[in-house]
N, C-alpha and C positions, 0 to 999 in steps of 0.2 A: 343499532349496534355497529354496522360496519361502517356509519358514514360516519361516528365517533373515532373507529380506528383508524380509518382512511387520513381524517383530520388531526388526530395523534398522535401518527407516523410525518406524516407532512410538517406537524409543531416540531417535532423532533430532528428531523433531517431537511431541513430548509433547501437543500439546492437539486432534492430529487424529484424526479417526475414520479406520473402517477404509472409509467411503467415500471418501474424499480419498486415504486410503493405497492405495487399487485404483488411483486416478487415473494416480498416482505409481509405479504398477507397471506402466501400462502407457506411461507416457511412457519406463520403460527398460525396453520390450521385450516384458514377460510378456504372453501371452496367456491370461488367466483372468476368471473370472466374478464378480461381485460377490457372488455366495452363497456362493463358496467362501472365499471372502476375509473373509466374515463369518464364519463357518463356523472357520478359522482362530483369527479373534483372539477369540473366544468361548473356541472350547479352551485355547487359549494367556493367558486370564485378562488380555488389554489390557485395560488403562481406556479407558473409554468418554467423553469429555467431560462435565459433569453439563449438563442443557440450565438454558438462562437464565429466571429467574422469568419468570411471564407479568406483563403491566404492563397496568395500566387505561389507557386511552388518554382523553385532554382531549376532551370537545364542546365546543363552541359551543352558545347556545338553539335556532340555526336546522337542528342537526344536521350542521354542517360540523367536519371536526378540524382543530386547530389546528397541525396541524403539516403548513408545507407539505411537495410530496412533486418529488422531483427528477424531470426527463423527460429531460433532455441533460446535453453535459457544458457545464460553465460553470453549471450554472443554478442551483445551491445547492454553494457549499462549508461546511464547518465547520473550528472551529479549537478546540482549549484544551490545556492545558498536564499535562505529565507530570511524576514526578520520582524521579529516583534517586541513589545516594551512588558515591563511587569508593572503593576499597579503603582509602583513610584515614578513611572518615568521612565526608569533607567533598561536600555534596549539591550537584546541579546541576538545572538545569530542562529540560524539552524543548515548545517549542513545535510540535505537530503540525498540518498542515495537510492535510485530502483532498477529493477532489472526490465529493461522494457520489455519484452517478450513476455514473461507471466504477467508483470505492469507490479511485481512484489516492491514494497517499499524493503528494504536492506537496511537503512539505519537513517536514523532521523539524530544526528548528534548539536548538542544544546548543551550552547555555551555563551557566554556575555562578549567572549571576541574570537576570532577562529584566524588560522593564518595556515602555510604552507605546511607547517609542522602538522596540525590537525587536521588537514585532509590525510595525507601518508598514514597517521596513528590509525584512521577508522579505514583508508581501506586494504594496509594493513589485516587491524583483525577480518573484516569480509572476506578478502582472500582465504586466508587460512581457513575460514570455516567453509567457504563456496567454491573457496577455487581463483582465479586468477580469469575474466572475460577475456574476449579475445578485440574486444573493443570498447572505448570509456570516451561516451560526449562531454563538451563541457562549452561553456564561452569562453570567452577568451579574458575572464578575471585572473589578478596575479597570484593568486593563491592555487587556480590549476595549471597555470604558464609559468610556474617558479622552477627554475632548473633543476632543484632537486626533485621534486616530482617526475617533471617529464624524463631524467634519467633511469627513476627507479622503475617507471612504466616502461620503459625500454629496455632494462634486464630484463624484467620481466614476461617481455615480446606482448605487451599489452598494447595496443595501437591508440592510439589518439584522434577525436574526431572534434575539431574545434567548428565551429559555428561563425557563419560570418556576420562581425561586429555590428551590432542594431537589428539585430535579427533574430528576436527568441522563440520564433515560431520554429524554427531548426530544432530547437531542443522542447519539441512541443510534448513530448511524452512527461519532461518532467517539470515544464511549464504549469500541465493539466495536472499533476500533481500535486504542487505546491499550490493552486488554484483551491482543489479539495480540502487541502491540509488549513489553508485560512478559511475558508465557508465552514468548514466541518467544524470546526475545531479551533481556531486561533481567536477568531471572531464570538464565539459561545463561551469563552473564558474567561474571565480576569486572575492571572496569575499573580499571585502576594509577591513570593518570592522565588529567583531561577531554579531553586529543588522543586518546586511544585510545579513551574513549567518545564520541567526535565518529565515530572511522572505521568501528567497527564498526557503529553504530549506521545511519552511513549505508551501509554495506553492506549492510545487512540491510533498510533502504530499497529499494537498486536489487534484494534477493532478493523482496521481498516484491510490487515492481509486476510486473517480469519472468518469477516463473518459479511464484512461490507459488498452487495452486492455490485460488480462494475458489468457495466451491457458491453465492454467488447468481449468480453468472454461467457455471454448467455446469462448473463445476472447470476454468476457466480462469484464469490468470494479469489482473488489472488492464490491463496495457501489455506485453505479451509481446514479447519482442525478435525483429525480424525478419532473417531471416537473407537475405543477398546475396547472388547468385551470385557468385564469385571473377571480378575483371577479370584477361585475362590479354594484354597488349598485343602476345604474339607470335601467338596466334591469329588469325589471318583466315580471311576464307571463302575456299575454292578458285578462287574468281575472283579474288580478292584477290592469292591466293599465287600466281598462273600472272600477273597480271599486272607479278609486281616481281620474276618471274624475268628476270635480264640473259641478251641473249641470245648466245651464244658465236658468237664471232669468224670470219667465214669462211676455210677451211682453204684455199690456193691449190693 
């Protein structure tokens, strides 16, 4: 039974280890160890993810790195652009947005062409509903280097954090992102039509802040949805209920 579910989860989520996949066993239930679980997908011949080349990292002369390092949320997002085709052929674009610091995707917007105009639209609405960061990576494409952009991010006092050109390990937070976004998901698809790569895609949004375990935050979910207690209005406390009992009628 567990080397079923072990191999279950693994058919299901192809770029996870079998540490993420213990996560995910005990989030339904199993009580087992992470040796055993290694132990498992060893015998059972899983693929292992291949790990990410090592990257030289930028100094500075003064020994400082160039790349700042997020501490809260709001305080550095990143943004740049994916792209994939729907079952005809005909290719569309994805503007990803995440907050590095929780690693929350913000918006994944999907569209068949995206320009200067559509980055401001989406981070636009972000803004208003998050707030305004205090700093926004990007590369150096003409869609985030288009003067109306870097204007309004400068009303804004929103900083700029451009990347140097052939370099996108700079924007490795939302490199490793968009990395997920095609394994997970882009890859496991065939989209008919761009409404149905608009739904899935954003479904796979709300799976990936919600519920998707990531190991730099302890194989926890981004934004894990919290669960309510059920209001139930006929509930009251025994004082409550002995107070709205009517009292029956005296008998002569």
């Amino acid at each position: 039974m567990l080397t079923r579910a072990i191999i279950d989860l693994a058919s299901q989520y192809g770029r996870y280890g079998y540490r993420r996949i213990h996560w995910l066993l005990e989030q339904d239930g199993w009580h087992v160890s992470l040796k055993r679980v290694k132990r498992i997908w060893r015998r059972e011949g899983l693929k292992v993810p291949r790990k990410q080349p090592e990257r030289r990292r930028l100094w500075l002369n003064d020994g400082s790195c160039i790349r700042l390092r997020p501490t809260h949320r709001n305080h550095v997002w990143s943004y740049d652009f994916a792209q994939d085709r729907t079952h005809d052929g005909k290719a569309f674009r994805m503007l990803t947005v995440i907050d590095e610091f929780s690693r929350e995707c913000l918006a994944i917007h999907v569209r068949r062409k995206l320009n200067s105009q559509d980055v401001l639209y989406v981070l636009a609405k972000l803004f208003l509903r998050h707030g305004p960061p205090q700093h926004i990576r990007s590369d150096n494409g003409p869609e985030f280097v288009a003067k109306a952009v870097r204007q309004w991010l400068t009303r804004l006092r929103v900083k700029t954090l451009f990347i140097t050109p052939g370099s996108p390990w700079e924007n490795g937070y939302n490199e490793s992102f968009n990395g997920k976004l095609r394994d997970e998901c882009l890859n496991m698809e065939i989209f008919s039509t761009l409404k149905e790569a608009q739904i899935l895609i954003e479904q796979w949004r709300t799976f990936y802040n919600t519920e998707r375990p990531h190991s730099a935050l302890g194989y926890r979910p981004p934004t894990p949805q919290a669960i309510l207690p059920s209001t139930n209005t006929t509930a009251y406390p025994m004082e409550m209920k002995t107070q709205m009992v009517k009292p029956e009628p005296a008998r002569s």
